[in-house]
C-alpha positions as CSV (number, residue, x, y, z in Angstrom):
1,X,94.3,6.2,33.8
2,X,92.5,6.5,37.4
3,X,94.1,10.1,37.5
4,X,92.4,10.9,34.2
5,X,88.9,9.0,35.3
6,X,89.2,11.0,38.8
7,X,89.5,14.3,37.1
8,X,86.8,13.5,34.6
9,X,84.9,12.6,37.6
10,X,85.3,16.1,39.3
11,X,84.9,18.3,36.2
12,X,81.4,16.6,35.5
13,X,80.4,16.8,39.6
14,X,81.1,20.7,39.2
15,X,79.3,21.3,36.0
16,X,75.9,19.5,37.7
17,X,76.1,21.4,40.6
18,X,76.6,24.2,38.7
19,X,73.5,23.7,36.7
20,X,71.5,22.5,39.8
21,X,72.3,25.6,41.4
22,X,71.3,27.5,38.6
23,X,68.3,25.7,38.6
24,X,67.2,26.2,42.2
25,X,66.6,30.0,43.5
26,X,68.5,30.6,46.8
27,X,66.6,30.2,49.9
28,X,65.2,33.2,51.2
29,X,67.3,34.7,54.4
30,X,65.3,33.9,57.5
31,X,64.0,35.9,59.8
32,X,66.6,35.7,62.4
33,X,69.3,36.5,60.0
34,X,67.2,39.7,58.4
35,X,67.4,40.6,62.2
36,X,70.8,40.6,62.5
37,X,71.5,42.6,59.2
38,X,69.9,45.8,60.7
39,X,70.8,47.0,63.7
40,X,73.6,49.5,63.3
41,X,76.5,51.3,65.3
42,X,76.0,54.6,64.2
43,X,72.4,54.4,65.3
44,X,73.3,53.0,68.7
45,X,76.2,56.1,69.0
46,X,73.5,58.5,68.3
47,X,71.0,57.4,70.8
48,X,73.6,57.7,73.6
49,X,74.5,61.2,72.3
50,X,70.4,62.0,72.5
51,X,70.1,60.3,75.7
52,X,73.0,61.5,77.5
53,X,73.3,64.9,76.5
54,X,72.0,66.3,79.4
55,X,71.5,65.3,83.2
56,X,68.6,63.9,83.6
57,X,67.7,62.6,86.8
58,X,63.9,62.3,88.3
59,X,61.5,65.3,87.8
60,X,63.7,67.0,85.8
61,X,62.9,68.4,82.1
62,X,65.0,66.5,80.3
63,X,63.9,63.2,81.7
64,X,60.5,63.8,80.1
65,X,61.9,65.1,77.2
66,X,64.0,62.0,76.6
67,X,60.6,59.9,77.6
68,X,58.8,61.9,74.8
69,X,61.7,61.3,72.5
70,X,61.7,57.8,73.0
71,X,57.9,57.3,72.9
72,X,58.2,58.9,69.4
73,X,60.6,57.0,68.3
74,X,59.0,53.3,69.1
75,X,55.6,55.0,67.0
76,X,57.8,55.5,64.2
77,X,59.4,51.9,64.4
78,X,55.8,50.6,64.2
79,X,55.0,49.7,68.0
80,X,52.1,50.3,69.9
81,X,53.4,53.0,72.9
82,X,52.7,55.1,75.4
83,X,53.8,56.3,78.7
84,X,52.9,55.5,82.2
85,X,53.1,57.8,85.0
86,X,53.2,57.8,88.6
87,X,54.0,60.0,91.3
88,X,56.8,59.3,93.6
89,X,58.6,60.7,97.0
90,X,61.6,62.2,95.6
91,X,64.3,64.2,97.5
92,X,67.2,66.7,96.5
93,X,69.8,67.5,98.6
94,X,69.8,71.4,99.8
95,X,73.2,71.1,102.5
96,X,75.8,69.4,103.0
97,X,78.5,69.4,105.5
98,X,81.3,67.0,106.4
99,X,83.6,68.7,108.6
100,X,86.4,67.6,110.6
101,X,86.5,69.8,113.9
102,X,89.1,67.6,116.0
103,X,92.5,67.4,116.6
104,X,92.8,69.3,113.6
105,X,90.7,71.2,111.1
106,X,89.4,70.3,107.5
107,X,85.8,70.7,105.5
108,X,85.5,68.4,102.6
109,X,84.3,70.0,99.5
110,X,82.1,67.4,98.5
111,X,82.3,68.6,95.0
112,X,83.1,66.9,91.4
113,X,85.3,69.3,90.1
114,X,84.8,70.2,85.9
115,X,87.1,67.7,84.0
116,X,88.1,70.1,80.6
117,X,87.7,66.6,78.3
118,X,84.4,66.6,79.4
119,X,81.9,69.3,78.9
120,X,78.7,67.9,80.6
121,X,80.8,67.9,83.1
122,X,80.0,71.5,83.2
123,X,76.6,71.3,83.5
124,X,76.5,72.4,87.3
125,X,73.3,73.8,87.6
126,X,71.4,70.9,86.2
127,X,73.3,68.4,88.1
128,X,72.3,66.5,91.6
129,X,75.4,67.4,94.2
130,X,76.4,64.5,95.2
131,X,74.4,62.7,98.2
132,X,72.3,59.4,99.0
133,X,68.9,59.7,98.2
134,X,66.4,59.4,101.3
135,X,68.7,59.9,104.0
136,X,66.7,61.4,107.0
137,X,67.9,65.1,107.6
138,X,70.6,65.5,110.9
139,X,73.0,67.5,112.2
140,X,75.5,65.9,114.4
141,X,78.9,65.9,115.5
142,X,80.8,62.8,117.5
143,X,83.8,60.8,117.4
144,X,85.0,59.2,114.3
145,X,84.8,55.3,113.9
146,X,86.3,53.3,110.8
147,X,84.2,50.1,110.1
148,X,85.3,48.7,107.0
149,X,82.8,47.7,104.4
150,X,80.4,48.0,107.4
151,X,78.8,44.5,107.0
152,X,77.6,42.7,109.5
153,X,80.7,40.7,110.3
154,X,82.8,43.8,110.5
155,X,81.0,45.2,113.4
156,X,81.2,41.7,114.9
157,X,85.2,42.3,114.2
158,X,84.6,45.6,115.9
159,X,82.7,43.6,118.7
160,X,86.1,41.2,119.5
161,X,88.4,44.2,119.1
162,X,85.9,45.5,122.1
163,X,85.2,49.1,119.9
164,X,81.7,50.2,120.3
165,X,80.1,52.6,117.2
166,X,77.3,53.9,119.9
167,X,77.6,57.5,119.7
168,X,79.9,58.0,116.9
169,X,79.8,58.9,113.1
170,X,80.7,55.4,111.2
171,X,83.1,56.3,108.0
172,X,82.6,52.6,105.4
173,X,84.0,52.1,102.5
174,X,81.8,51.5,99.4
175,X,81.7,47.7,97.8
176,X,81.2,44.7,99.2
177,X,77.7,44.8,99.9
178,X,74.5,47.1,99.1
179,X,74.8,50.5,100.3
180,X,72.0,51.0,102.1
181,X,72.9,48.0,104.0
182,X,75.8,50.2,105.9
183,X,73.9,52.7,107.7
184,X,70.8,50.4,108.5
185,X,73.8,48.2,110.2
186,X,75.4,50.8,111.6
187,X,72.0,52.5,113.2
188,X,71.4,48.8,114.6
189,X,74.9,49.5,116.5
190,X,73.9,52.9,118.1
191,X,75.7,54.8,115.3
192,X,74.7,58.4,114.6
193,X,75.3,59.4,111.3
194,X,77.2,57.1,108.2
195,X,79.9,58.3,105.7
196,X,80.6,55.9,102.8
197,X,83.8,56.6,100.5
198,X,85.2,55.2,97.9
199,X,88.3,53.9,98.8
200,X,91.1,53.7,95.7
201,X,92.0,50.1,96.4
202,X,88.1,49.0,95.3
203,X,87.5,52.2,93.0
204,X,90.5,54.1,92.1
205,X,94.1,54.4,91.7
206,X,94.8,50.6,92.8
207,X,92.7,49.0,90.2
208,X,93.4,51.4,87.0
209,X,94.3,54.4,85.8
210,X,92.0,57.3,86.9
211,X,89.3,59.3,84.7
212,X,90.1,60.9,82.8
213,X,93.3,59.0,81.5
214,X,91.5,55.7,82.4
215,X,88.1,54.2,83.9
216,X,88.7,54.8,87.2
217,X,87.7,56.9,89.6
218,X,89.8,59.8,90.5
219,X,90.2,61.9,93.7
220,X,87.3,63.7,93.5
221,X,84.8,61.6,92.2
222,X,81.8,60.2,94.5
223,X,79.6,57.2,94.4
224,X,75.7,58.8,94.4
225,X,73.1,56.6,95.3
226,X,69.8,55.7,97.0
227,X,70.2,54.2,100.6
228,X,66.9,52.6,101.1
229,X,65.9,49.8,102.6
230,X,65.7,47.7,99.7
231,X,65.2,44.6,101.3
232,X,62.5,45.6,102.7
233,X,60.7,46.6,99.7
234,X,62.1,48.3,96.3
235,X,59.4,51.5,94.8
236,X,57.7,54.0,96.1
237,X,58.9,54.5,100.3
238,X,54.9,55.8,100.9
239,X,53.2,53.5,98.8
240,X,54.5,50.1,99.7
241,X,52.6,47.5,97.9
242,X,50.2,49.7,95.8
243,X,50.8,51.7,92.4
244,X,51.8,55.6,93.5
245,X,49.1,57.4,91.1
246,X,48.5,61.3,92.0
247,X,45.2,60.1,94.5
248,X,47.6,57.3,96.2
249,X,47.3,57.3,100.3
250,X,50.7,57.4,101.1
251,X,52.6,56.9,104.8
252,X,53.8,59.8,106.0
253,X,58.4,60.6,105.7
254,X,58.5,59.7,109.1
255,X,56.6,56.3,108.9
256,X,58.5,55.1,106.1
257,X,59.8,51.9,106.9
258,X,62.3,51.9,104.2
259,X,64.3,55.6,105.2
260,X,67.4,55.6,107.0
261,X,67.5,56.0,110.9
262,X,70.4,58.2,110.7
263,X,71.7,60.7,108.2
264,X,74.3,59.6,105.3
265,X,76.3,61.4,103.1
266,X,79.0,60.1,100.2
267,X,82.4,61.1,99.9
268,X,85.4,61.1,97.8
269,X,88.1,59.5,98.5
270,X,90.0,62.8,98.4
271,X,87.5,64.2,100.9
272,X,87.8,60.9,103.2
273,X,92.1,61.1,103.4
274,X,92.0,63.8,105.7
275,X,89.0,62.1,108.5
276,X,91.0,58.9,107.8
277,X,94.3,59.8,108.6
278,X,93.0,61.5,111.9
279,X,91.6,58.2,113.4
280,X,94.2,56.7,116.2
281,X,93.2,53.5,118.2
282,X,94.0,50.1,116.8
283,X,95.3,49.7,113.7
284,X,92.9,48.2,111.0
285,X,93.7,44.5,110.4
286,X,94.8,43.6,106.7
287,X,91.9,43.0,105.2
288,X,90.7,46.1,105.8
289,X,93.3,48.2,104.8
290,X,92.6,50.3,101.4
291,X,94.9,51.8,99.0
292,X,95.3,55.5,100.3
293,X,98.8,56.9,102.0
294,X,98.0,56.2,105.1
295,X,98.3,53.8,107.9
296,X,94.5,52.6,108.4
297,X,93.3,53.1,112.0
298,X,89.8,52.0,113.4
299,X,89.4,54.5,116.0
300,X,87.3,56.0,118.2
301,X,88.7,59.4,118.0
302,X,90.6,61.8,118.7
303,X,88.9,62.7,115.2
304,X,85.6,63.9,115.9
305,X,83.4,64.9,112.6
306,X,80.5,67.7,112.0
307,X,77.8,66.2,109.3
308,X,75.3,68.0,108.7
309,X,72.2,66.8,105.9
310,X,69.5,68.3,104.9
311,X,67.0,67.7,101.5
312,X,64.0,69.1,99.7
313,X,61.6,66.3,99.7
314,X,59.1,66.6,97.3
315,X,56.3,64.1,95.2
316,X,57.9,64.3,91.7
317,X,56.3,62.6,88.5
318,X,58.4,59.7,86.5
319,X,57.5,58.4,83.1
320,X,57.8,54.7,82.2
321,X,57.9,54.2,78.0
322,X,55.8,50.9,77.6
323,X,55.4,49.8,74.0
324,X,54.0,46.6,72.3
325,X,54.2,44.1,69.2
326,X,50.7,41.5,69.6
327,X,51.7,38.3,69.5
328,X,50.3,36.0,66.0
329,X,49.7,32.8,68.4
330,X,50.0,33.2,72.1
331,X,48.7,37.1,72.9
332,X,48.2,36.9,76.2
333,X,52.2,35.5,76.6
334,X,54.2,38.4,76.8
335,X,58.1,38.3,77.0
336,X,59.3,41.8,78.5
337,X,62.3,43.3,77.6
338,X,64.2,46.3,79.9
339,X,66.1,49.2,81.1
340,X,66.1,52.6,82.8
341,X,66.5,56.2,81.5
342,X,66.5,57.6,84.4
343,X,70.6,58.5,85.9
344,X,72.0,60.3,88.7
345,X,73.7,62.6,86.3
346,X,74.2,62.0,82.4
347,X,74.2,58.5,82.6
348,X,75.9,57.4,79.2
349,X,77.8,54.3,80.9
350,X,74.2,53.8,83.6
351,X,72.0,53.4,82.2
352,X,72.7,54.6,78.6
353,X,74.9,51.8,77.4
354,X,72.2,49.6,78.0
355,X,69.2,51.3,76.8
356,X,70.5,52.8,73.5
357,X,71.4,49.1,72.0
358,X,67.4,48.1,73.8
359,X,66.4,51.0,71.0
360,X,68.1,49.6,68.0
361,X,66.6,46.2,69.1
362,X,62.9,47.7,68.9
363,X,64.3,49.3,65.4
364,X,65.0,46.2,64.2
365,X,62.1,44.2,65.7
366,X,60.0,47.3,64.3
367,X,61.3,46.5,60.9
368,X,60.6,43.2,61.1
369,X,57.1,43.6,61.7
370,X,56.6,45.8,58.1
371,X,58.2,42.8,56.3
372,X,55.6,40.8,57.3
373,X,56.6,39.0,60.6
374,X,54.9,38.6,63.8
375,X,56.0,37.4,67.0
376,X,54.3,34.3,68.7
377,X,53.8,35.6,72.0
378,X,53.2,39.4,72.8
379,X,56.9,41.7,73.2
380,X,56.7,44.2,75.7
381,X,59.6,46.7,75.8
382,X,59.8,48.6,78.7
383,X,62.2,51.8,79.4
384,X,61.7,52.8,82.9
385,X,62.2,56.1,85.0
386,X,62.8,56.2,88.7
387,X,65.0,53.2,88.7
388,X,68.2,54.7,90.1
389,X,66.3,56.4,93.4
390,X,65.4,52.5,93.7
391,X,63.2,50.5,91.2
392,X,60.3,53.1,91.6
393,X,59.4,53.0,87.8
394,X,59.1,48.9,87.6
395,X,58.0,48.3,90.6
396,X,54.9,50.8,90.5
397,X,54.3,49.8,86.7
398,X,53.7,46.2,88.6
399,X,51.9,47.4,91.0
400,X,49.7,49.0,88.6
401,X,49.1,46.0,86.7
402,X,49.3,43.0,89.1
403,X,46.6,41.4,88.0
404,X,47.5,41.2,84.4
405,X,50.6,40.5,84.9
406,X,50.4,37.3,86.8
407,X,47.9,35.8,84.0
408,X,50.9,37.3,81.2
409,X,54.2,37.9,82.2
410,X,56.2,34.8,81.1
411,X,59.7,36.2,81.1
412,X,61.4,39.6,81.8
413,X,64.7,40.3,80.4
414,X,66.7,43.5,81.7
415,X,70.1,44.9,80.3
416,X,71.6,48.0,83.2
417,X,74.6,49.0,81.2
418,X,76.7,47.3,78.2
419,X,80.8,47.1,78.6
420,X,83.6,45.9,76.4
421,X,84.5,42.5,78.0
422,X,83.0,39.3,79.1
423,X,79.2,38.9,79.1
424,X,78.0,38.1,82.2
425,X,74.1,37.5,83.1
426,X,72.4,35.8,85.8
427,X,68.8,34.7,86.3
428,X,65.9,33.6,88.5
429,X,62.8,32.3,88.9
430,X,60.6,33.9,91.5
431,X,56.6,33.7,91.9
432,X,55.1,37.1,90.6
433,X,53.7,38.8,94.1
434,X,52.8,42.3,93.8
435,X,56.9,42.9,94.0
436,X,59.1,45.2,91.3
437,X,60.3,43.7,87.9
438,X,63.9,43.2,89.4
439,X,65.5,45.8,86.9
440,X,69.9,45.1,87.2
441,X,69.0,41.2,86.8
442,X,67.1,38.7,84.6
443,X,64.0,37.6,86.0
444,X,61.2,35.5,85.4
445,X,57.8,37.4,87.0
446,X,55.5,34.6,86.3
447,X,53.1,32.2,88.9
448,X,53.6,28.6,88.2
449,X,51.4,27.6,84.9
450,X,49.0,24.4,84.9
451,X,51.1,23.9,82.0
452,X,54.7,24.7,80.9
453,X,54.8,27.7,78.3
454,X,54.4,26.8,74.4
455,X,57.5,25.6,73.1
């Protein structure tokens, strides 16, 4: 009997809330999940392919032409955009010359050799050499010195060891610390010239397999990369603290603060085998010890190394893509969203990983806005040039607009590059003085309010 009463129970439960439901129209999706129902992989995939497809790095055609492409397509999705443009020290290498001249005899090629699996990297005469941006020009030869990650507290090693770097060409591995931290340490030290490798214990062989059978880098690749003083001050080295436009006053190469004293190069770690294994002296305490065949001496000598630099530096124009939804509510709020599309070469991992998935976003926001929704505060999207020679595009687009800035800017959000793995982000909360948005972190670029932001 309660079996039969139970089951009664159930069948008449089901037929009501089969009637209710018939009764009651479904909730209409909101926005949030409409949001999530557009973006789409194939979009993302082509937007790489766009991006990427050539090299593309500072003054160079195809970095306007991907600007152009890009302003087009936020008009198209509905946003209010333009570009920006400002004018900016830029230099391209025009010699290089690594050469070891003692006890034996070897030139490093300081070339990236064309990989058949992948044909941009064919592209030879669009492509940057390899080389750090804004090294000074030199030509010097001296005694070889090994220094580690050249930090500070490996030349205080060197220190206790009683080796002295005055004189002598520093060779530092890359990692551990910003790059252009090495040869502003090791110019403090009385060093003439800096080599940074890639050692295959941080970036090679040790960690995975090599490109192009894995992620790694191989033999022959090299780490390019600007070596200013970014501590200092990020942008512009001849316009510190005011926007580079075409009529700027700007410092003259020598009176930038932010160049290196001494000339720098890169190398591969294929390149950096044959200086390495010519060093004698002491030999290198564990923790300095990389992956390559070798036993790991400090030095000085007997190696003694020719380097030789030299670059074309000229004012070259970047384009920041700037492009705006108006907020319903709070329009003078604005929450700014980033990347770069500037890269040293094709950039498809940096910064194209990032930036192509920032595109879909603005797609998707775009659509929103034609099916009739509208942000509280003002979105700002923001897809700069110049960041890669070192945060010239954000930090002159700041510049530019200080003022507005600190009565607007309530948040900036940035995205470098986009990996299968574990998301990672980090933040921080700074006070918005005439100083770049920080592109490679999250960053708040507001003054503190009289009154915390509208919930």
């Amino acid at each position: 009997m309660r079996s039969a009463t139970a089951s009664a129970c159930v069948v008449l439960l089901a037929a009501f809330t089969l009637q209710l439901s018939a009764q009651t129209p479904p909730a209409a999706p909101s926005w949030e999940s409409r949001f999530r129902a557009i973006p789409d992989a194939v979009s993302i995939g082509e937007y790489m392919k766009r991006l990427s497809a050539r090299p593309h790095h500072v003054g160079t055609a195809y970095d306007k032409d991907n600007a152009d492409w890009m302003l087009g397509k936020f008009r198209e999705w509905g946003w209010d955009a333009q570009l920006e443009s400002f004018t900016v020290l830029f230099p391209t290498p025009k010699e290089r010359v690594v050469e070891l001249v003692a006890p034996t005899q070897f030139k490093a090629q300081l070339d990236e050799p064309a990989i058949a699996v992948d044909p941009t990297s064919n592209q030879k005469t669009e492509q940057l050499p390899p080389f750090n941006a804004y090294s000074i020009d030199g030509d010097v030869t001296a005694p070889l010195v090994y220094v580690n990650y050249g930090r500070p507290q490996d030349y205080e090693d060197l220190d206790r060891r009683g080796i002295s770097v005055r004189g002598a060409i520093v060779i530092a591995r890359y990692g551990a610390s910003w790059r252009g931290i090495k040869p502003k340490v090791a110019a403090e030290h009385g060093a003439v010239a800096c080599l940074i490798y890639s050692d295959p214990r941080d970036d090679g062989y040790f960690v995975d397999d090599v490109f192009p059978d894995g992620p790694m880098r191989n033999k022959n690749g090299v780490q390019r990369g600007s070596v200013l003083d970014m501590p200092l001050y990020p942008g512009d080295p001849l316009t510190p603290g005011i926007p580079a436009t075409a009529d700027a006053r700007r410092l003259d190469i020598k009176d930038a603060p932010t160049m290196t004293k001494i000339p720098v190069l890169p190398l591969s770690y294929g390149d950096a085998q044959p200086l390495l294994a010519a060093l004698k002296g002491p030999v290198a305490p564990e923790g300095w010890r990389g992956a390559l065949p070798i036993t790991y001496h400090i030095g000085p000598g007997p190696a003694r190394v020719h380097m030789k630099v030299a670059s074309t530096f000229e004012l070259k124009p970047i384009y920041n893509v700037i492009a705006k939804i108006q907020g319903s509510t709070f329009p003078d709020e604005w929450v700014v969203r980033g990347n770069h599309h500037d890269a040293w070469v094709n950039g498809a991992a940096d910064p194209v990983s990032g930036t192509a998935p920032l595109l879909e976003e603005a797609r998707a926001l775009g659509e929103l806005v034609k099916q009739g929704w509208r942000p509280k505060r003002t979105i700002v999207y923001t897809v700069w040039d110049g960041e890669e020679p070192m945060l010239l595009g954000s930090t002159e687009w700041v510049e530019q607009h200080d003022e507005e800035l600190r009565r607007k800017a309530a948040i900036y959000i940035n995205s470098d590059g986009n990996g299968r793995g574990f998301f990672g982000a980090s933040g921080s909360v700074r006070c918005f003085c005439s100083a770049s948005i920080a592109a490679n972190r999250l960053s708040l670029i507001s003054e503190p309010r009289a009154r915390p932001p509208t919930p």
